[in-house]
C-alpha positions as CSV (number, residue, x, y, z in Angstrom):
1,X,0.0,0.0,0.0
2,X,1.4,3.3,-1.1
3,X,1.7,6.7,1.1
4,X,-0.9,8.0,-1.1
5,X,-3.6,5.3,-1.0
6,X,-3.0,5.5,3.3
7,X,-4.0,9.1,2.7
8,X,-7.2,8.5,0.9
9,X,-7.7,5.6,3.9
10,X,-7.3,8.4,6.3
11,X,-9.7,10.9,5.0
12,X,-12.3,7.9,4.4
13,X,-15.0,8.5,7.2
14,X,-18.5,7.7,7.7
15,X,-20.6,11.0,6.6
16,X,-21.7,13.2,8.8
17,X,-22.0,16.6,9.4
18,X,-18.4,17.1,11.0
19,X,-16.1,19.0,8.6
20,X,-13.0,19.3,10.0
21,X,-10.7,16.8,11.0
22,X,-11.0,16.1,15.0
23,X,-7.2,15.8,15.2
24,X,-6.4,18.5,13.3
25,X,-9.0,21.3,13.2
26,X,-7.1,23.7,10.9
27,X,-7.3,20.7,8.6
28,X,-10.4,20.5,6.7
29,X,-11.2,16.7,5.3
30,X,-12.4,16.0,2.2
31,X,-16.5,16.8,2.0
32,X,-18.0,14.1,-0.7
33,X,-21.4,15.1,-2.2
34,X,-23.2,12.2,-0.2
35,X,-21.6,14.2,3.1
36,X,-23.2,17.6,1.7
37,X,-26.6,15.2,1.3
38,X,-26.9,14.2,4.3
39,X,-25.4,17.7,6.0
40,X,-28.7,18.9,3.7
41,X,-31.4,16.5,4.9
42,X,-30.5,16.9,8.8
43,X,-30.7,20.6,8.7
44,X,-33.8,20.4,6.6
45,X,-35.0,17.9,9.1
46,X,-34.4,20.0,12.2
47,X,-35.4,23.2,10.6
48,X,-39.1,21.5,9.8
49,X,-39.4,20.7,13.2
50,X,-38.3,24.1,14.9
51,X,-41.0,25.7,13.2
52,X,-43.4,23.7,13.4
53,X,-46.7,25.4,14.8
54,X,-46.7,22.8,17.6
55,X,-43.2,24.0,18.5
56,X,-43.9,27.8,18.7
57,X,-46.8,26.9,20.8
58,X,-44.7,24.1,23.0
59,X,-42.0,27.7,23.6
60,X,-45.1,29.6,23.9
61,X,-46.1,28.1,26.8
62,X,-42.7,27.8,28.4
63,X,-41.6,31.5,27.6
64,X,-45.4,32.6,28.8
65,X,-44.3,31.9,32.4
66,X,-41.5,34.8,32.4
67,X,-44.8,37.2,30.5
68,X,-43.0,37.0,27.1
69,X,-45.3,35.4,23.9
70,X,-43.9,33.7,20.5
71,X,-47.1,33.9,18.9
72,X,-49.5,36.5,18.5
73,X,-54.1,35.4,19.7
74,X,-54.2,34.5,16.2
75,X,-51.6,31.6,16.8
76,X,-49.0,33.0,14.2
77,X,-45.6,33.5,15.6
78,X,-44.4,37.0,16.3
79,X,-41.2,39.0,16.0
80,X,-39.7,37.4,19.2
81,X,-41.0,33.6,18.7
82,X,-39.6,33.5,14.9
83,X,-36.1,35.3,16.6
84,X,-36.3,33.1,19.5
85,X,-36.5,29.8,17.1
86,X,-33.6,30.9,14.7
87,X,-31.7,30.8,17.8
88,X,-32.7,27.8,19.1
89,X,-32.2,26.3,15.4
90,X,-28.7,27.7,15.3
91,X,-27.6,26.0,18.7
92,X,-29.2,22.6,17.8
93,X,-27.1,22.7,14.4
94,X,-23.8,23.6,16.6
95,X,-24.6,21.0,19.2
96,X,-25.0,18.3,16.2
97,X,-21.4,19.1,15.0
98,X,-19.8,17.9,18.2
């Protein structure tokens, strides 16, 4: 086995939606399309599910108890609840990278 074919065994990985390399994180590994597929589908995934009605009334009830409100009577979500979600969506995609 050549130096060259233990590199491309190196960089082989299971997808996911880790970029860089854990060892060396200045390193970035090689991103097939099936890893940019899957990176797609998760974030689509979680997205759909952060704003889903249910969910901005789920945070609705639990932000309701400090007197703030993600939705307005009419049930759609207001400035803070669609704010409050994109927040909540950002920290759930960092948390997934780890």
């Amino acid at each position: 086995m050549s130096a060259e074919d233990d590199d491309k065994v190196k960089n082989h990985r299971k997808p996911s939606i880790f970029l860089l390399d854990k060892e060396n994180k200045k390193s970035p590994m090689r991103v097939t399309s099936l890893d940019k597929w899957i990176i797609a589908v998760i974030i689509t995934i979680v997205s759909i599910i952060i704003y889903l009605p249910f969910t901005y009334r789920l945070t609705n009830r639990v932000v309701g108890v400090a007197g703030f409100k993600t939705t307005k009577d009419t049930g759609i979500p207001n400035l803070f609840g669609i704010i409050l979600h994109a927040v909540i969506f950002i920290i759930i995609i960092r948390l997934l990278m780890h």
